[in-house]
C-alpha positions in Angstrom: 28.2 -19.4 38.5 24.9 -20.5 36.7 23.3 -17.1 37.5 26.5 -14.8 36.3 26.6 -16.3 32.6 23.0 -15.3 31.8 24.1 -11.9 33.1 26.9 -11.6 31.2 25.5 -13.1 28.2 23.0 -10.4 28.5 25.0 -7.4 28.9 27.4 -8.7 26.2 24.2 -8.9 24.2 22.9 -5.1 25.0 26.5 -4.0 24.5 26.5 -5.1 21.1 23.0 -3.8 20.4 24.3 -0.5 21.5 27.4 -0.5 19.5 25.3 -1.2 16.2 22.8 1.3 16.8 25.7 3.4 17.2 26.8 2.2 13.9 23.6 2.8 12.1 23.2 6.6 13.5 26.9 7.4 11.9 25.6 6.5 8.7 22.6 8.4 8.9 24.3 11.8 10.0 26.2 11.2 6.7 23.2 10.4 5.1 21.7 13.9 6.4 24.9 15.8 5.6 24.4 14.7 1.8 21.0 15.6 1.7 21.8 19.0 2.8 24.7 19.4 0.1 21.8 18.1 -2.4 19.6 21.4 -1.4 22.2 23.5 -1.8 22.9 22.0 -5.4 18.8 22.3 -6.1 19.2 26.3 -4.5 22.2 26.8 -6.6 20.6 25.3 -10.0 17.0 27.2 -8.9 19.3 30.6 -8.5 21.0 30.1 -12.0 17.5 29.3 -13.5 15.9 32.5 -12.8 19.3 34.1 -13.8 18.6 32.7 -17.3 15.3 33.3 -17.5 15.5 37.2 -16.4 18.1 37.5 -19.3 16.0 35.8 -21.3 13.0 38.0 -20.8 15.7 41.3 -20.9 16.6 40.1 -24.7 13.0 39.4 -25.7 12.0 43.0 -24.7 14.7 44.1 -26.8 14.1 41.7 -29.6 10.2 43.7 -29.6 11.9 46.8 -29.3 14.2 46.3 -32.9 11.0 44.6 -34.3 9.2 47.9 -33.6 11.8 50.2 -34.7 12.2 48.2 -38.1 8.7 48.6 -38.7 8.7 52.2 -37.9 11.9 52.5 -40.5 10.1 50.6 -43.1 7.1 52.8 -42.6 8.7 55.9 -43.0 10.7 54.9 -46.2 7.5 53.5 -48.0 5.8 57.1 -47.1 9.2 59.0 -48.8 8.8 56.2 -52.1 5.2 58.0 -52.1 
């Protein structure tokens, strides 16, 4: 009887050892799954980004091109004043 209670005290012991680790890897397999749903949200925000920005450079090239024309409008009325 003195030799089984260490025994069982020990595998008591590894069980709950076991059960705790099992414990801790749940919470980090939710831990992963948010960081994946976190890079989707930085691939999402990175997609709209360049979205803006390529209608941004789209309006500047036409802001250049009105600029342009006014001056060309301007120039040619000042040369029919003369």
């Amino acid at each position: 009887m003195q030799n089984i209670a260490p025994i069982i005290g020990a595998g008591i012991s590894l069980g709950g050892i076991i059960f705790h680790i099992g414990k801790h890897s749940e919470k980090l397999n939710l831990l992963n799954f948010k960081v994946d749903a976190l890079e989707e949200k930085k691939k999402y925000d990175d997609d709209l980004m360049h979205h803006i920005h390529s209608k941004l450079l789209v309006s500047e090239e036409r802001l250049k091109n009105i600029e342009e024309d006014v001056k060309e409008i301007k120039l040619n009325i000042l040369e029919k004043k003369k």
